[in-house]
FILOMI-932935 format. One record per residue (C-alpha): x, y, z negated. Coordinates in steps of 0.1 Angstrom, whole numbers, plus 5000, padded with zeros to 4 digits. Layout:
<papas>
XYZ...
</papas>
This chain:
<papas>
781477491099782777511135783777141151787477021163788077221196785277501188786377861196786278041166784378371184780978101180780978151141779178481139776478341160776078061137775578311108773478511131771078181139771278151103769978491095766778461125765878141111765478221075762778511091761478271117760578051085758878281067756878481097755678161108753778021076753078441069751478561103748178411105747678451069748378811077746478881105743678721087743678961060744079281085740679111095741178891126740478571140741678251146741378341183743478641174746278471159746578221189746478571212749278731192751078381191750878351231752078701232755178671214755878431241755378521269757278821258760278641249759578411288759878771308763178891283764778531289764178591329765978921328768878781310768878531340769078801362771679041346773378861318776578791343776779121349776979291313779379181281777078961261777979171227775979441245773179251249773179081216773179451197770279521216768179191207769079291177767979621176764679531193764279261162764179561142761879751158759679451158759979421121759079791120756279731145754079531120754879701090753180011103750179871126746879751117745179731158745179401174745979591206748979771193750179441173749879231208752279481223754779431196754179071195754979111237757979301241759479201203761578931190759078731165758778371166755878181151757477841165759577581148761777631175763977921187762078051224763578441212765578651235768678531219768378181228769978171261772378461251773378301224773777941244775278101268778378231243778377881228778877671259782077811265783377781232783477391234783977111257782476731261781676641227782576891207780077121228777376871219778576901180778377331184775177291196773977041168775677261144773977581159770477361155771677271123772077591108768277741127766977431109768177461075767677861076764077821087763177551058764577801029762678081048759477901050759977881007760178261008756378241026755978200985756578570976754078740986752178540962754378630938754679020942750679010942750978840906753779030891754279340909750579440912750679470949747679370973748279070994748179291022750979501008753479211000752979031034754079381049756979391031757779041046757879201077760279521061762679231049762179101088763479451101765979431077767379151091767679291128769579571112771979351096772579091131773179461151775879511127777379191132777179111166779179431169782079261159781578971177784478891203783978861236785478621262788078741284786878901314787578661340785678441325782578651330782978711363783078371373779578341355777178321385773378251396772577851403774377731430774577351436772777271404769677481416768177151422768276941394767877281371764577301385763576971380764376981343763177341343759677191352759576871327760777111296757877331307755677061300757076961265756777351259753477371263752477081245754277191216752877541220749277391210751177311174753577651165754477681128752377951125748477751138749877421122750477641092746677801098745477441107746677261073745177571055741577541066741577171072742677081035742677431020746177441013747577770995750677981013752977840988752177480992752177551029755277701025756877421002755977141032758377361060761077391032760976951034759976931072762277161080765576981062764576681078764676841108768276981098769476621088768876511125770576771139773276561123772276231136771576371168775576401174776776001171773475891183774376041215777575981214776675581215773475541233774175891256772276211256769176111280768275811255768576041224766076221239763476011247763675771223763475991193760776161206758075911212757875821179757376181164754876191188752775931179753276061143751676371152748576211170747576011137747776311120745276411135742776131121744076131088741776081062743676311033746276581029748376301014748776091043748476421066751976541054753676221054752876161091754176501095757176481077758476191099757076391128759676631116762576391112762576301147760876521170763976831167766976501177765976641212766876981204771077001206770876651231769076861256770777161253774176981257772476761289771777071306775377251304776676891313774876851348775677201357779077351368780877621341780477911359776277791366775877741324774778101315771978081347771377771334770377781301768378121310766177921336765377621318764377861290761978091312759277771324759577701281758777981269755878101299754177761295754777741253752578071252749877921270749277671241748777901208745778111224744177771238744477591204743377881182740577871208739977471196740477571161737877841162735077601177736077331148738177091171740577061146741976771158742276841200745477021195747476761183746176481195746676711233750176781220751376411209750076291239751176511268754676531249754876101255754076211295757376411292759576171277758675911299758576111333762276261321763575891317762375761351763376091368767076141352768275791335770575791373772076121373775676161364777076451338779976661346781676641315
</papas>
């Protein structure tokens, strides 16, 4: 599993992405259908969807602030622990109030995307398990693994169906216990991130805030804060809610299209890897992008569920090659001891401007502009790739 050169201490937090993603692609088809049946509305589920977050934006600034001061096991135990609790937290609450607190200080994810509190922890541990090319295959493998794990949860959105027909709960009851198995799952990462080595301590104590990279860490901090926005408008969980009212598809079928978008979005994790190793890490980017962006747009105007899915199935095999490319661009322009810094501050604009999207699309869903968030999306995410060409096709990596 690990690449030539890969410290072995990155494995568990491959099976531990592994484990999140399988629950990330299951809450994500699940959570609108279930806070429709507690009784709330589309502009509900774009609130609790912007609240998870801009929860996860104000973790991911304190692990900016503090991570180089505490062993990143520590921390990891406790993301983990706070899954659980989160889990917990919507098994047992019915109040939109009480469930946007959760949803705020909790790890869920109704993206395709990880924007969790583990994200830079976990990026953080990873970057200095590899070097040069072999960091840019630990981080496709470690998108990889995300991607794969979310497509085979997104088939379990399936059971609830299934419990409701053979077990003779309620809907209501067997989305719930999606949420137990959710909780379940945070016990079972605390368990394992116990064991997970950490690095020697000198090399935590040279980990330190953004020096001479502050600059060009801020720049990219503010383009990935556009591309996080735009993508907020389309989250797993509204595009999930938007196939479902536009075409009336059923939570299984809506799970069986994530299982295929999302192992096409696994296989170019893959391609992501020699891709950039021959036409570099900044073209990758951008030029996989544009596509899957105009993909999306015609979606939009699609005349039938048919041609719908297609679109978005090649959306889904080229809008993630971005994913490893620009994770591995941003540990590349910085200096070792700046990487944990930055890939906590590139992360914070993501995830602050990413929760602005859900509330304003469930907001265009609600009064029947089906269409505006992905067309808004597909078009502001072509802004991004161009402006990040111009801007950065001159600056020199580090490694």
């Amino acid at each position: 599993m690990l690449p030539a050169g890969a410290d072995v201490g990155a494995l568990p937090l491959l099976v531990g992405r592994g484990l999140r993603g399988f629950c990330d692609g299951f809450v994500a088809v699940l959570l609108p259908a279930y806070l429709l049946a507690l009784g709330f509305s589309q502009l509900d589920v774009g609130l609790v969807s912007s609240a998870t977050l801009i929860g996860s934006a104000v973790a991911t600034i304190l692990v900016g602030m503090f991570a180089g001061r505490h062993p990143l096991r520590r921390l990891l135990t406790l993301a983990a622990g706070l899954m659980a609790a989160t889990g917990m937290g919507f098994v047992g609450l019915s109040a939109l109030w009480p469930l946007l607190l959760v949803a705020f200080v909790g790890t869920l994810n109704p993206s395709s995307g990880d924007v969790s509190l583990f994200l830079p922890l976990e990026l953080a541990r990873l970057a200095g398990s590899a070097a040069g090319d072999a960091r840019t295959a630990i981080f496709a493998r470690y998108s990889l693994v995300g991607a794969v794990s979310a497509a085979v949860g997104a088939l379990a959105a399936a059971i609830p169906g299934w419990l409701v027909a053979h077990a003779g709960l309620t809907l209501l009851a067997a989305l719930r216990a999606m949420f137990g198995v959710y909780a379940l799952v945070g016990i079972a990462l605390w368990f394992l991130y116990r064991r997970l080595p950490e690095p020697q301590t000198r090399e935590r104590a040279r980990s330190a805030p953004l020096g001479p990279s502050r600059g060009i860490v801020t720049r990219l901090a503010l383009l990935f804060s556009v591309d996080a926005f735009a993508g907020g408008l389309v989250v797993n969980s509204l595009l999930s809610l938007w196939l479902m009212q536009r075409f009336g598809l059923s939570l299984a079928a809506a799970g069986q299209f994530f299982f295929w978008a999302g192992l096409l979005t696994a296989g170019s994790q893959l391609a992501a890897v020699p891709l950039a190793r021959k036409i570099g890490l900044l073209n990758t980017m951008v030029f996989t992008h544009i596509p899957s962006s105009l993909c999306l747009i015609a979606a939009a105007f699609a005349p039938s569920l048919t041609l719908t899915l297609t679109l978005l199935l090649v959306r889904s095999a080229l809008s993630q090659m971005d994913v490893p490319t620009r994770t591995a661009y941003v540990m590349a322009v910085v200096t070792p001891p700046e990487r944990p810094a930055a890939a906590s501050f590139t992360a914070v604009p993501r995830s602050l401007a990413s929760a602005l999207g859900p509330t304003l699309a469930g907001a265009l869903l609600a009064l029947g502009w089906t269409g505006a968030p992905l067309v808004a999306c597909g078009l502001l995410k072509i802004a991004y790739d161009l402006t990040l060409l111009r801007a950065f096709r001159r600056v020199e990596l580090t490694d």
